[in-house]
N, C-alpha and C positions, 0 to 999 in steps of 0.2 A: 797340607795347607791347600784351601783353595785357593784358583784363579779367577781374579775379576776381569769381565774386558768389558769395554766402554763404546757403544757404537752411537750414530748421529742418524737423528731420524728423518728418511729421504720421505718424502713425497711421493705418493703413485701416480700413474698417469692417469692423463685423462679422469673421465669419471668412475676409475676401479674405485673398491674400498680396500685399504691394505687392513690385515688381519691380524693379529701380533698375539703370542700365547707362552704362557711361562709356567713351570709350574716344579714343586719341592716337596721332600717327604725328607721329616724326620725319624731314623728307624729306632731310636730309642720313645720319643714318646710317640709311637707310630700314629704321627698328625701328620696333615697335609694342607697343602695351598695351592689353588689353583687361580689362575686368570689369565680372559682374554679382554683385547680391545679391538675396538674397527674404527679406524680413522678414514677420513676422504682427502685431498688431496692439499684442500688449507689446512690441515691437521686438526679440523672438527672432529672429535668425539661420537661416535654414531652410534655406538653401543657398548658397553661393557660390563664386565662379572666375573665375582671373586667365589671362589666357594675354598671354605674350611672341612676340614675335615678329620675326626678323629675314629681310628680303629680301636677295636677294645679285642 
């Protein structure tokens, strides 16, 4: 069984951009998912991307 855990999204200082990256692979249908995000400090959106991916 997996475990979920649940986190609260802080703010970074000043004007850093925080960068945030997640990413999963199914080994039976050996697919994948990728994504990142860059948020600024009000939690604007500054860049992001998913990419899919199937091995054959």
């Amino acid at each position: 069984m997996h475990e979920t855990k649940s986190f609260v999204w802080e703010p970074p200082i000043d004007d850093v951009i925080k960068i945030k990256f997640d990413a999963s692979f199914n080994r039976y249908s050996r697919r994948s998912c990728s994504g990142i995000i860059a948020q600024n400090k009000e939690g604007l959106v500054m860049a992001s991307c998913t990419v899919l991916r199937e091995t054959r």
